[in-house]
RODREN-362623 format. One line per 8 residues: their letters; for each residue x, y, z of N, C-alpha, C, O. Coordinates in steps of 0.001 Angstrom, whole numbers. Each point is the difference from the previous one (the first is absolute). Layout:
BEGIN
A> X:Y:Z:X:Y:Z:X:Y:Z:X:Y:Z; ...
% end
This chain:
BEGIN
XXXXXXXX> -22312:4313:-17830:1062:-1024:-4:1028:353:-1064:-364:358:-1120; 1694:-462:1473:889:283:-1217:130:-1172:-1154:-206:-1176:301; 497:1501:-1399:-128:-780:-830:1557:-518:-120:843:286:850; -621:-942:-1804:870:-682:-250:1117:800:-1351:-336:335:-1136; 979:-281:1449:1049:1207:-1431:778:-999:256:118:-762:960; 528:907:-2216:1034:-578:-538:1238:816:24:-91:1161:-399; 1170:-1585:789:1100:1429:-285:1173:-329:400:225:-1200:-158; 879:1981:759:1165:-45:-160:285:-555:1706:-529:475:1005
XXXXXXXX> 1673:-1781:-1081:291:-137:1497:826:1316:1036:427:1086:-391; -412:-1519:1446:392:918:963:1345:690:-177:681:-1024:54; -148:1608:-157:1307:835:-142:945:-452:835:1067:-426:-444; -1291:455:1517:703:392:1171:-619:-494:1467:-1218:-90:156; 2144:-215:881:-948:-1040:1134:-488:1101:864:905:214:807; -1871:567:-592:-709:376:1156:-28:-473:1171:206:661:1018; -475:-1907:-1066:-29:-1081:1429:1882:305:482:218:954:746; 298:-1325:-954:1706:-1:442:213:1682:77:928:451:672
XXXXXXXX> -1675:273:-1266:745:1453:139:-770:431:1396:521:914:639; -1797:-1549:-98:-1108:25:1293:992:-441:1187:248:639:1023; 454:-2381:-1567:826:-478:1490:1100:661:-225:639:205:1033; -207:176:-1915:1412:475:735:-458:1536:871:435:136:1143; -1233:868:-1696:-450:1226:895:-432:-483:1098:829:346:841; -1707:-994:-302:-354:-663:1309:649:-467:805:-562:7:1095; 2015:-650:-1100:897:-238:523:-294:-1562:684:-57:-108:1225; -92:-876:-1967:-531:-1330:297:1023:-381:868:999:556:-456
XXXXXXXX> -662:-1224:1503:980:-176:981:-542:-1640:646:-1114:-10:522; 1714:-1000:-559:-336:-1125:1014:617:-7:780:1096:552:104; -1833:-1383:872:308:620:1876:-209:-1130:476:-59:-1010:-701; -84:1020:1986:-139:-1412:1376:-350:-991:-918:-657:361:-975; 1007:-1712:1102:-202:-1376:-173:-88:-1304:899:946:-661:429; -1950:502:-292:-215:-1849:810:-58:-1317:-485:-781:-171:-936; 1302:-632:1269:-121:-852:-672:-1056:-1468:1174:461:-534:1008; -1665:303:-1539:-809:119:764:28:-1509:-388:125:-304:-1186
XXXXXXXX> -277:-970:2478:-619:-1098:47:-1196:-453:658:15:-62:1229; -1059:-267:-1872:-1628:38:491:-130:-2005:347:203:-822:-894; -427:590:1777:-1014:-1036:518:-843:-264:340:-315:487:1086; -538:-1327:-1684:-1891:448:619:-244:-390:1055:716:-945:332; -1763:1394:711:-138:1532:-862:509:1079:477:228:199:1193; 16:699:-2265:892:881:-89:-549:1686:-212:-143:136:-1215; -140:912:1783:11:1446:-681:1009:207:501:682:-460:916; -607:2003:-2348:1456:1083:530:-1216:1014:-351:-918:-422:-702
XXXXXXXX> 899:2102:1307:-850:693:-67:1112:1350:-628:1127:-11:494; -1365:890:-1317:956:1048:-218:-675:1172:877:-1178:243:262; 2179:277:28:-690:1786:692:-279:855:-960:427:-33:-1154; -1245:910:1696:-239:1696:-778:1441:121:-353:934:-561:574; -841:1839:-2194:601:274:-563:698:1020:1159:1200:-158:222; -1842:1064:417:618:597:1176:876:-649:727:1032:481:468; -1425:-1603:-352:682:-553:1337:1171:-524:-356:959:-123:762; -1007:-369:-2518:1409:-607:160:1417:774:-1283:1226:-38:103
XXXXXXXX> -1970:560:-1025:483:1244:-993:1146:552:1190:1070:-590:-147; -1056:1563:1260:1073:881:659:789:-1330:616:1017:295:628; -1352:-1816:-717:820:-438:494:1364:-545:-799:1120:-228:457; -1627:106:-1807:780:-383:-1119:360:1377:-780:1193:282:119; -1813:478:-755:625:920:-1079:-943:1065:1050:-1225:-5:-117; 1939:947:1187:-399:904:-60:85:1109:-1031:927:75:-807; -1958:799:871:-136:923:-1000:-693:-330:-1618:-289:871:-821; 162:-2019:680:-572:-309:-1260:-1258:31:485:-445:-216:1127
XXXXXXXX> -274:645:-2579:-1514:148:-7:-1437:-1105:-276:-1214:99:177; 2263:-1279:-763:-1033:-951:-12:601:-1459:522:1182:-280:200; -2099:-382:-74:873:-1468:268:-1301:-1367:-852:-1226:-32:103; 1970:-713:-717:-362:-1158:-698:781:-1399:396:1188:-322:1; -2612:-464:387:990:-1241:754:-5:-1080:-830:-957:48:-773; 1830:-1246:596:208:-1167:-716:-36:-913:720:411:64:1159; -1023:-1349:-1805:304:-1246:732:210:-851:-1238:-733:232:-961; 1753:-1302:857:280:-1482:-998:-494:-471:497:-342:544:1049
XXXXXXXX> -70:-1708:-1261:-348:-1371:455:546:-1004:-713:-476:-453:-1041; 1885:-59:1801:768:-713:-625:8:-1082:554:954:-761:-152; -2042:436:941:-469:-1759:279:-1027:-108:501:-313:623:1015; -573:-1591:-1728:-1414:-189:868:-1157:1148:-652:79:372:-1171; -904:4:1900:-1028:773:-132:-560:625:1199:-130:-538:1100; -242:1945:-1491:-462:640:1247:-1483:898:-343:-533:-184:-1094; 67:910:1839:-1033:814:-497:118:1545:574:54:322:1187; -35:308:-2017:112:1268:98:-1392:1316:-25:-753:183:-956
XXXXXXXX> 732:400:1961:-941:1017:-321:401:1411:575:877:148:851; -1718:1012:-1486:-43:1208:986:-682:91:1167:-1129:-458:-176; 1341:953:1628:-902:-328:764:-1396:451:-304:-267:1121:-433; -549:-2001:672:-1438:149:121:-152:-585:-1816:-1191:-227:-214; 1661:79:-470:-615:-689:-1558:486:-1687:-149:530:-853:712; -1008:959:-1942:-68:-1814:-36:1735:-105:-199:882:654:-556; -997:-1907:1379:1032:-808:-571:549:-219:-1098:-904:-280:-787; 2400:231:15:500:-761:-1372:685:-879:594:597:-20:1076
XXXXXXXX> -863:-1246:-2507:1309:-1047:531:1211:537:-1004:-73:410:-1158; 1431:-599:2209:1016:507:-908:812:-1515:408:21:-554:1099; 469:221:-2076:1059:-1597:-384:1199:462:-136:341:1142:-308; 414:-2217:585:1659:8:-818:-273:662:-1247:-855:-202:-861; 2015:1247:995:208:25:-1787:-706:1430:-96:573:579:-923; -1190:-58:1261:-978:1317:159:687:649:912:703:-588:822; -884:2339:-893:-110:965:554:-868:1253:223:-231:1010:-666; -128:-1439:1773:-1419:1298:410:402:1710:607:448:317:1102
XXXXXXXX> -659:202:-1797:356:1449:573:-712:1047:425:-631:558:-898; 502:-13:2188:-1093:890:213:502:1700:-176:650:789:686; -1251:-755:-1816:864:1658:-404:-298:735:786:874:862:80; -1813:-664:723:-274:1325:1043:407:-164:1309:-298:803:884; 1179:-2124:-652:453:120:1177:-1376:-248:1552:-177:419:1143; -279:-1082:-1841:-1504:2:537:315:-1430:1375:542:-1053:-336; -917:1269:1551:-148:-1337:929:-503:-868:-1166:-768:288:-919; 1400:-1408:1206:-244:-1432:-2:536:-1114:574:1070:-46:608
XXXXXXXX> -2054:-1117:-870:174:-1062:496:840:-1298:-699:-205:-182:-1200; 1005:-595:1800:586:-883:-1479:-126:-1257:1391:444:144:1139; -1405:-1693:-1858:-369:-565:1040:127:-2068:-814:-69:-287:-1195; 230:-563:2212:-1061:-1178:-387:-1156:141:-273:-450:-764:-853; -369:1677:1403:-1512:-125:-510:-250:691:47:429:747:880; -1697:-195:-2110:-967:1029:200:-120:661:1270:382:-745:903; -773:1876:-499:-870:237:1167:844:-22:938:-430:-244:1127; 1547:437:-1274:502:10:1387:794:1110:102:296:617:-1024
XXXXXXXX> 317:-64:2713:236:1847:-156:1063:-1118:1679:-319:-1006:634; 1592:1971:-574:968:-70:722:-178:1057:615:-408:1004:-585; 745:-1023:2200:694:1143:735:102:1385:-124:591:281:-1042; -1001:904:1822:759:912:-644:1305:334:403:298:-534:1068; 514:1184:-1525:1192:-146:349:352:838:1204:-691:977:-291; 1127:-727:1161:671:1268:852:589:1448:-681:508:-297:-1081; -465:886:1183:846:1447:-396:1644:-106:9:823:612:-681; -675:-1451:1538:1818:-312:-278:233:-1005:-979:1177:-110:-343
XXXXXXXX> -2215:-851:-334:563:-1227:-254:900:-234:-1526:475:-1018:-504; -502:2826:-57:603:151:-914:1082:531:-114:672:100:-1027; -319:455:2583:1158:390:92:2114:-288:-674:1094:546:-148; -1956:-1938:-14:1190:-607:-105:684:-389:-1611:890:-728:-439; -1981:1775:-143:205:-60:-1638:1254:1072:-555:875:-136:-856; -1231:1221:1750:568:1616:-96:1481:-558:-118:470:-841:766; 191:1418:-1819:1037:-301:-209:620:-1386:323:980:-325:670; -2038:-486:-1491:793:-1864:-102:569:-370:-1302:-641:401:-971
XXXXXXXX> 1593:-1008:765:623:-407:-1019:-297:-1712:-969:184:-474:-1120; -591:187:2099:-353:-1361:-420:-1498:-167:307:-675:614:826; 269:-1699:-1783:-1291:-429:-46:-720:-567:1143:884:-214:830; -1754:-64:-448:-498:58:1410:-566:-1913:-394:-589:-359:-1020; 926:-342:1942:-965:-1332:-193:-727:-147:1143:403:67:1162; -1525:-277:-1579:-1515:-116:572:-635:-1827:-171:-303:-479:-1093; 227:-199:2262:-1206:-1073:50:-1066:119:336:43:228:1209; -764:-238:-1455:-2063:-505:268:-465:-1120:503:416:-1039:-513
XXXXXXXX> -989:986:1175:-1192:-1485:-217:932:-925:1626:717:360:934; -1390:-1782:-1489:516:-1238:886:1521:-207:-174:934:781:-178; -1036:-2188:300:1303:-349:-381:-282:-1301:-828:613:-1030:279; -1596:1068:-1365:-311:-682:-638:836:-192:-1271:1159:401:113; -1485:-915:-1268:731:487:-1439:-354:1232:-642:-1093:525:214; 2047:31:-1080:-80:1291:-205:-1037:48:-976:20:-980:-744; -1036:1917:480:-783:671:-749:-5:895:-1138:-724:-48:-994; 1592:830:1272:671:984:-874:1263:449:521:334:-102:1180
XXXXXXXX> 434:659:-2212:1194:728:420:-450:1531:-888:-1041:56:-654; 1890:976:756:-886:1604:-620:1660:474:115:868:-141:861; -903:521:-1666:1313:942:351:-1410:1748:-423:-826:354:-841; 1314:10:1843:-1433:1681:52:1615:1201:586:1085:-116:568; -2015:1247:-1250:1100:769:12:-1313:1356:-287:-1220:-33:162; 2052:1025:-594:-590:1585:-64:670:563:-895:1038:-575:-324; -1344:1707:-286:216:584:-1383:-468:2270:691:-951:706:-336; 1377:-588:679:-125:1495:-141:285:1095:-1503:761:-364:-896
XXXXXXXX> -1611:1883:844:340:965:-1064:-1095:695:764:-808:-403:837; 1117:1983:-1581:-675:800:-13:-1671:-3:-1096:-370:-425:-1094; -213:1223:2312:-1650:-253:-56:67:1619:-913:-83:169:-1217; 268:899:2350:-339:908:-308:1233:1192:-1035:1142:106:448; -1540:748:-1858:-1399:319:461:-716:-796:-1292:-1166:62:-390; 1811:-500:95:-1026:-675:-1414:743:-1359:-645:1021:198:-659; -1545:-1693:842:231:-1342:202:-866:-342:-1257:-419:-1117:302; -19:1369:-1343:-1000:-436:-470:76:-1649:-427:-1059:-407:-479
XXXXXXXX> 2141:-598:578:404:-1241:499:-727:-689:955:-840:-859:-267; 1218:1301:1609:-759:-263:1132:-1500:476:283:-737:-678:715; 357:1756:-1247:-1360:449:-442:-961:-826:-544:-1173:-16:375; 1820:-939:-1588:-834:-941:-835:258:-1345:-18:-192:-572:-1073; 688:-241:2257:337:-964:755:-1018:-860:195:-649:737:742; 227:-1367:-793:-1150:-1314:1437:943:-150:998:1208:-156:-175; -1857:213:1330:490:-324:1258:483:-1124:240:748:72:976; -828:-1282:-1481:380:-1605:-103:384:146:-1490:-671:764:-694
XXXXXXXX> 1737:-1466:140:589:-343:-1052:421:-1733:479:658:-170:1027; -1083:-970:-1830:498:-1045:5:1172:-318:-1168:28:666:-1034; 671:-1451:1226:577:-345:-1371:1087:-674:-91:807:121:922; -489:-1012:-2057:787:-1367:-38:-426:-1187:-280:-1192:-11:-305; 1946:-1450:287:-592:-1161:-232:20:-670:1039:1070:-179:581; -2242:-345:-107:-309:-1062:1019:1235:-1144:-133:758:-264:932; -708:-268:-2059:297:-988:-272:1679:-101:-155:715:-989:-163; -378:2446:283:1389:55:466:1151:-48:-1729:1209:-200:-111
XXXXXXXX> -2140:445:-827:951:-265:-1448:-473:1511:-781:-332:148:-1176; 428:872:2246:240:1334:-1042:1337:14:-302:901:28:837; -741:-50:-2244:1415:644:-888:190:923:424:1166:77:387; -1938:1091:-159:529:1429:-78:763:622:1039:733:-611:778; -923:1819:-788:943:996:1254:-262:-585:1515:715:-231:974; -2584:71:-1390:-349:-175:1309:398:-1349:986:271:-62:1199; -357:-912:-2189:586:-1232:335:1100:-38:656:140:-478:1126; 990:1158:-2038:1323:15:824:207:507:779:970:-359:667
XXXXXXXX> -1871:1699:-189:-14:617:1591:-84:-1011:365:1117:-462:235; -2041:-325:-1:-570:-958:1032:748:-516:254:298:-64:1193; 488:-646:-2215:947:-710:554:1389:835:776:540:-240:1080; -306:1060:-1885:1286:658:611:-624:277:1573:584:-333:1031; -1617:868:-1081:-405:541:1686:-52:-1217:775:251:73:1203; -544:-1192:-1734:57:-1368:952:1598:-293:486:472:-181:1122; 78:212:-2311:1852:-275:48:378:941:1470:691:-437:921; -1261:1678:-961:1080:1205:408:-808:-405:1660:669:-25:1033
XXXXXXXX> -1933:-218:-1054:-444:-327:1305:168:-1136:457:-804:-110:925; 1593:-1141:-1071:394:-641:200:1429:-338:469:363:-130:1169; 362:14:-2253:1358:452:612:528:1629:639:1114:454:262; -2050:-73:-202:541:1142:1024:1526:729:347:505:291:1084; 221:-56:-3115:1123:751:-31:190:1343:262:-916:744:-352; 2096:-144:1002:243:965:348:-864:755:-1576:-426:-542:-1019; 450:1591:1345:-748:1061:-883:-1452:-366:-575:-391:602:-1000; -562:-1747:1713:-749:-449:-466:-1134:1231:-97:-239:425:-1130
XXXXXXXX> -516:204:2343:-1066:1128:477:390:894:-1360:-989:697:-228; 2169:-397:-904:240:912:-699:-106:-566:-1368:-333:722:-940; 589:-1924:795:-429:-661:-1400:-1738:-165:392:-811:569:-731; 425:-1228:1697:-1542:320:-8:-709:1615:-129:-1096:345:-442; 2019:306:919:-1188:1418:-170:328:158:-1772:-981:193:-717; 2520:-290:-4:-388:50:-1366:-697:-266:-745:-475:665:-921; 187:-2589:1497:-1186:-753:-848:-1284:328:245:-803:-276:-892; 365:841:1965:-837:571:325:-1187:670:-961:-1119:-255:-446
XXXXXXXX> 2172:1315:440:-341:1168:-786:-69:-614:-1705:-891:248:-813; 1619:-757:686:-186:-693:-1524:-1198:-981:8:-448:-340:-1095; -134:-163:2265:-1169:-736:-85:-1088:580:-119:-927:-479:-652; 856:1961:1460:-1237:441:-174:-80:558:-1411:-1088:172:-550; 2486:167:-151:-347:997:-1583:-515:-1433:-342:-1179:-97:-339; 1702:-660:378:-741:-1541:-953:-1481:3:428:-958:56:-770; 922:-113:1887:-1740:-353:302:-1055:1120:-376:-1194:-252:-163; 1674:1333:59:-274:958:-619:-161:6:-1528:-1002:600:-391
XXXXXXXX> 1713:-1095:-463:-268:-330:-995:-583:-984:-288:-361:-122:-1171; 183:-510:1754:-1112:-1582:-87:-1173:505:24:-948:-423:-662; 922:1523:1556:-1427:455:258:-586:709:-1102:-1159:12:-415; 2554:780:-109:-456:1290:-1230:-772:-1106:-857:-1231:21:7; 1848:-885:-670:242:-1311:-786:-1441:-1056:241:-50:-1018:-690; -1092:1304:1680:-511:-939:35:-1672:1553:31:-1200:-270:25; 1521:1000:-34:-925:891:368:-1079:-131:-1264:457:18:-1144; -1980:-159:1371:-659:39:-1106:-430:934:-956:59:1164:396
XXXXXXXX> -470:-1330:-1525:226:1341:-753:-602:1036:421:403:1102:-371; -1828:-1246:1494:-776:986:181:588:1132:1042:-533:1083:241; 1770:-1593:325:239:459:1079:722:1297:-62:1039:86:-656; -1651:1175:1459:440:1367:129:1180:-8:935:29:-1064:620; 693:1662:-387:1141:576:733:1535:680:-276:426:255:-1127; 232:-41:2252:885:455:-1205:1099:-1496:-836:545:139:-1095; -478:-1150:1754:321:-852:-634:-379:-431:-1072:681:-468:-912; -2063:644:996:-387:-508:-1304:259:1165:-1454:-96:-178:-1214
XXXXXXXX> 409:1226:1945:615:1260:-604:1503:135:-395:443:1080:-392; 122:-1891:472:1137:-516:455:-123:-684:-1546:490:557:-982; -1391:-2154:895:-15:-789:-748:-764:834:-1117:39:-688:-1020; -504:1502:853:-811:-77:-1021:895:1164:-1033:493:1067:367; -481:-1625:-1645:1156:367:-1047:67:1603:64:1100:522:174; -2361:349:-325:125:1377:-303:261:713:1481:795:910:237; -1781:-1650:784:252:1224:1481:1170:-447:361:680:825:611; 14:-2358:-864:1431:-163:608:532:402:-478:1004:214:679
XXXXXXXX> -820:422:-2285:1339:456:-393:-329:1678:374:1002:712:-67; -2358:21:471:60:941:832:354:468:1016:125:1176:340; 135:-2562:437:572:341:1086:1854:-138:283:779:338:891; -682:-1086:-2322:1156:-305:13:1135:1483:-473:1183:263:215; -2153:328:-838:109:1530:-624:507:1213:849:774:949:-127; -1771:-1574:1223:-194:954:1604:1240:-275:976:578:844:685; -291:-2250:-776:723:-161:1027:2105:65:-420:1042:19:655; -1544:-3:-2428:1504:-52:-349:288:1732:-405:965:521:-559
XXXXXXXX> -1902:-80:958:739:1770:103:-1298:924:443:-724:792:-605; 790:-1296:1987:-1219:790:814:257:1399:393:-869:608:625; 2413:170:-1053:165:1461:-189:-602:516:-1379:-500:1124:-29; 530:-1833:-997:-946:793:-1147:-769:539:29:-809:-315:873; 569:1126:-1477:-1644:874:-136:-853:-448:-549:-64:476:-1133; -646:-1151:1322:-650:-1241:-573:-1130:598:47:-75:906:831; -1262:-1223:-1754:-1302:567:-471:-708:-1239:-574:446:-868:-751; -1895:1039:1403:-248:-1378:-604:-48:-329:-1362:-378:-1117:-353
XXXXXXXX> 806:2183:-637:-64:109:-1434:1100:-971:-199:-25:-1085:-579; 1058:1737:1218:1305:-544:-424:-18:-1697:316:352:-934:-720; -856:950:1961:87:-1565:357:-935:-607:-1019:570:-946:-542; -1721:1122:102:-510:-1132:-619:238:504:-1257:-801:-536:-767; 1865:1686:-98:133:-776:-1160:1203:-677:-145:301:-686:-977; 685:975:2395:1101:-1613:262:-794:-1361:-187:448:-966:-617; -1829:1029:1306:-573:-1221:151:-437:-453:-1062:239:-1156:-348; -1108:2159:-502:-89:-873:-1531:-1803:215:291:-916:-518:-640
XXXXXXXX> 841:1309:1635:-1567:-143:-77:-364:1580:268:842:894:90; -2594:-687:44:-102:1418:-49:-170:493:1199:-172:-827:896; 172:2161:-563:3:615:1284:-1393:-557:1333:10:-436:1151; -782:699:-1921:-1522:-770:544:47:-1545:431:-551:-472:995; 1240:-150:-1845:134:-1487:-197:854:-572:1510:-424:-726:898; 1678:1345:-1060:1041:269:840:-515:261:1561:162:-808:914; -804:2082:-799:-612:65:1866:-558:-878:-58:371:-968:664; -1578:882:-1519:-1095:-837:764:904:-1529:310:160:-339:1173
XXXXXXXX> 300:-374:-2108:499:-1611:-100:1029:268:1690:-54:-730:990; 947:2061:-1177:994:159:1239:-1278:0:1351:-230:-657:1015; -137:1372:-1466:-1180:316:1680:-798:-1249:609:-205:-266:1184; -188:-429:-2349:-976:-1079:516:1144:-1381:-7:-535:-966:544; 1673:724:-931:614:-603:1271:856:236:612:164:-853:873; 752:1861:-855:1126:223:1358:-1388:1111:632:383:-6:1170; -1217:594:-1149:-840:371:878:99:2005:212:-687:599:828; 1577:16:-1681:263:1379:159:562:140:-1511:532:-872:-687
XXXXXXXX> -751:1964:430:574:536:-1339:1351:221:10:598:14:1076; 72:190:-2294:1807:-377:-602:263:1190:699:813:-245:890; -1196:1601:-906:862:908:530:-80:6:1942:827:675:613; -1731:-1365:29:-414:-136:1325:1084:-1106:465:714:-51:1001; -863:-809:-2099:1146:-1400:603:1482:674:-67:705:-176:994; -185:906:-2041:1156:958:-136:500:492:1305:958:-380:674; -2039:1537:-429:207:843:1459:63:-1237:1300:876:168:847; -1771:-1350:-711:645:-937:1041:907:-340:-9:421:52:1156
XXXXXXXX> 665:-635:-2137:893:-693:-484:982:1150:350:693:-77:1015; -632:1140:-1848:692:1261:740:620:-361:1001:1152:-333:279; -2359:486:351:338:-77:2020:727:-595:415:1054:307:556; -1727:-1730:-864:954:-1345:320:1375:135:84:609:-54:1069; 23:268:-2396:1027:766:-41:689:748:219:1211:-91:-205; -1839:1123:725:506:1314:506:177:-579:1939:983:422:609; -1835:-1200:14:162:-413:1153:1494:-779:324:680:225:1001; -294:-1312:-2220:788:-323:-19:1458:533:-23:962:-571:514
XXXXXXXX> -938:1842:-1239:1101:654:-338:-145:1245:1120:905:834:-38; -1902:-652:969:665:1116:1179:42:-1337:1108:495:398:1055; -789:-1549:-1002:316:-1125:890:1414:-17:144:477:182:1120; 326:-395:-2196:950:-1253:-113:1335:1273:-988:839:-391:-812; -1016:1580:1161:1300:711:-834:142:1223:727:-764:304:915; 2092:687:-1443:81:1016:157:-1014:1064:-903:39:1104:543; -764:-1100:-1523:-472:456:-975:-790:1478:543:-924:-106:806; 1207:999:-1133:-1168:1070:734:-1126:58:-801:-32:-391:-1167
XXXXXXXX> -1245:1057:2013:-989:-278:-439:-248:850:-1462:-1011:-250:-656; 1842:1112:258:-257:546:-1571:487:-1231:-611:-948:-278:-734; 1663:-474:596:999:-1015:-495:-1253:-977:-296:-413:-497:-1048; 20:427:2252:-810:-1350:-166:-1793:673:-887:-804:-751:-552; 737:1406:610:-1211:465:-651:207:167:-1483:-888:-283:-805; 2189:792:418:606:-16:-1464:240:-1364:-622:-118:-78:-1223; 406:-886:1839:-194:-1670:-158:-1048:-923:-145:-201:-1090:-535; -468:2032:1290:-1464:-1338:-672:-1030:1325:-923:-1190:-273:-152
XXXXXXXX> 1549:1206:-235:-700:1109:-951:-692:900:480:-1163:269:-303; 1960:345:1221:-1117:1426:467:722:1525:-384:948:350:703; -1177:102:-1265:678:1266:-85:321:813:784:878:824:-258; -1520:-867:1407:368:989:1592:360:-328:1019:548:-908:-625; -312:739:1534:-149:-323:1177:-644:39:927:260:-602:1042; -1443:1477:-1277:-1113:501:151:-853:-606:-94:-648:-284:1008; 233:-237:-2422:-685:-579:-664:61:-1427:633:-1072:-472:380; 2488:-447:-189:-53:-849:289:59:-221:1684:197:-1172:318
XXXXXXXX> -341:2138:814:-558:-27:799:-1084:-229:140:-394:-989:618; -498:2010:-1259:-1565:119:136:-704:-1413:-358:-880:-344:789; 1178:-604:-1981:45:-695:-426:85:-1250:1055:-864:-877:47; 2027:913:797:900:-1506:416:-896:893:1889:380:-770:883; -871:1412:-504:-1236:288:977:-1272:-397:117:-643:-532:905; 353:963:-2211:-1210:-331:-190:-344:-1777:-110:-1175:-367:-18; 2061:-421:-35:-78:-1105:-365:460:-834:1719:-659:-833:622; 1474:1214:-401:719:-361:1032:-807:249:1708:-265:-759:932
XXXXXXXX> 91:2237:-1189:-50:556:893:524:1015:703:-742:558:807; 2411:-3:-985:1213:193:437:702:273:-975:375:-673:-959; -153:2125:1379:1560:60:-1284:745:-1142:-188:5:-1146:450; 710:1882:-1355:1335:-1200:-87:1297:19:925:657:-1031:140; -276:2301:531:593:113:622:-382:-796:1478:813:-475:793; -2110:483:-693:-700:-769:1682:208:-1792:-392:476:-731:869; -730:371:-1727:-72:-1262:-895:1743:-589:650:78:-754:970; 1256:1311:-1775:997:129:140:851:-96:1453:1045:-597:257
XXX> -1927:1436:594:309:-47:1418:-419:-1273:447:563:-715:829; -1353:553:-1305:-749:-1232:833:755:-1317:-486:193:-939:772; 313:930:-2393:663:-1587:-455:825:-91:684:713:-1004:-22
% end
């Protein structure tokens, strides 16, 4: 078990230097009214990812609950109750169910019935249920970024994230999403689908930090690698000049601790040693910059610290699969 050190806070944000490389993007939005009783069922990540952000590698779905109460699960696990005032997020993009009651599973859908997302501009409104009084209202939406080749964010996730006040009196960021996403799904102003995908994305860095923020001390990952004073400001080391020639000497006497001290505390919670997380992070990077530029591939190998081009082939293959040049063809 790691012990407890005392030491210097984090340098620099790791977490924000992760979403901006990943390319966090919000996408399709519904604004959903439930009457009991009521399910809505989500599809496979297949089925509905090429209908909203083709080409992105992951998809993460949202739901508010900005009236009433509903219950939420992954298919086949238990039920949560989610209330006004809360937001439930399923980071892996995983089927689920969002219902009046426990135990209950909707329809499957047809193969066309998503057709009508592909290039929509406005938010989609959806009713459920009877024609009784309403149950819940949800404003639910989607969040896309890149998975591959190295997410270590989405890697150290729970599949369900809850979070917010029932009771509808959070002060914070998260609060005022709620409300702003209620405003914007309601009155239904021109440019609305584009102020929601902004808030979006600012909801999940918040819920994301709620999570960093609530994690217990025992807990391994790279978040908690993230939070913890010496491996976060290691990584903060890594990620604010990941072309350096970096040695684990050098990094942990930035860190203030000793070489031994340093792997082991790095290994046992982000889960791989400082120079292994380096060469992923690399990648990440290097995917991004033959994605999205003119850059040739010596260019881009001299940018995140390889001395050859060679070198940083063999390297960005072995990891990948595929040169960089096959990689390139394919973005």
């Amino acid at each position: 078990m790691l012990g407890r050190l005392a030491g210097p806070r984090m340098a620099a944000d790791a977490l924000s230097d992760v979403l901006k490389t990943v390319r966090l993007t919000g996408a399709t939005f519904f604004d959903v009214v439930g009457r009991a009783p009521w399910v809505a069922e989500s599809p496979s990540r297949d089925m509905i990812l090429p209908k909203i952000l083709p080409g992105a590698g992951h998809l993460i779905a949202y739901h508010v609950i900005t009236e009433g109460k509903c219950f939420a699960s992954i298919v086949g696990e238990e039920a949560i109750t989610v209330e006004a005032g809360e937001v439930i997020v399923f980071t892996k993009g995983d089927p689920h169910v969002m219902s009046s009651s426990p135990g209950m599973r909707a329809d499957p859908l047809p193969p066309d019935a998503l057709d009508g997302l592909s290039g929509s501009q406005l938010p989609f409104y959806l009713n459920y249920g009877s024609d009784g009084p309403v149950a819940a209202r949800l404003v639910c939406g989607y969040l896309a970024c890149d998975a591959r080749p190295f997410n270590p964010l989405l890697d150290n996730l729970p599949r369900v994230i809850k979070s917010g006040d029932p009771q509808g009196n959070d002060p914070g960021w998260l609060g005022q999403f709620i409300r702003l996403a209620t405003a914007e799904s309601t009155d239904r102003r021109a440019g609305g689908e584009s102020v929601l995908a902004k808030l979006s994305e600012l909801m999940f860095i918040e819920v994301i930090r709620r999570h960093l923020a609530a994690l217990p001390p025992e807990q391994a990952g790279w978040l908690a690698g993230v939070r913890d004073p010496f491996v976060g400001k290691a990584l903060s080391l890594l990620h604010g000049a990941p072309a350096q020639d970096w040695t684990i000497e050098e990094l942990a006497k930035q860190v203030g601790l000793s070489r031994s001290v340093l792997a082991e505390r790095f290994s046992d919670l982000v889960g791989m040693p400082p120079m292994q997380y380096l060469a992923n992070w690399r990648m990440q990077i290097a995917t991004g910059l033959l994605s999205g530029g003119n850059r040739n591939i010596a260019t881009v190998a001299a940018e995140i610290g390889y001395a050859s081009e060679a070198a940083f082939s063999r390297a960005f293959k072995k990891m990948l699969g595929v040169p960089p040049s096959d990689w390139r063809r394919r973005a």
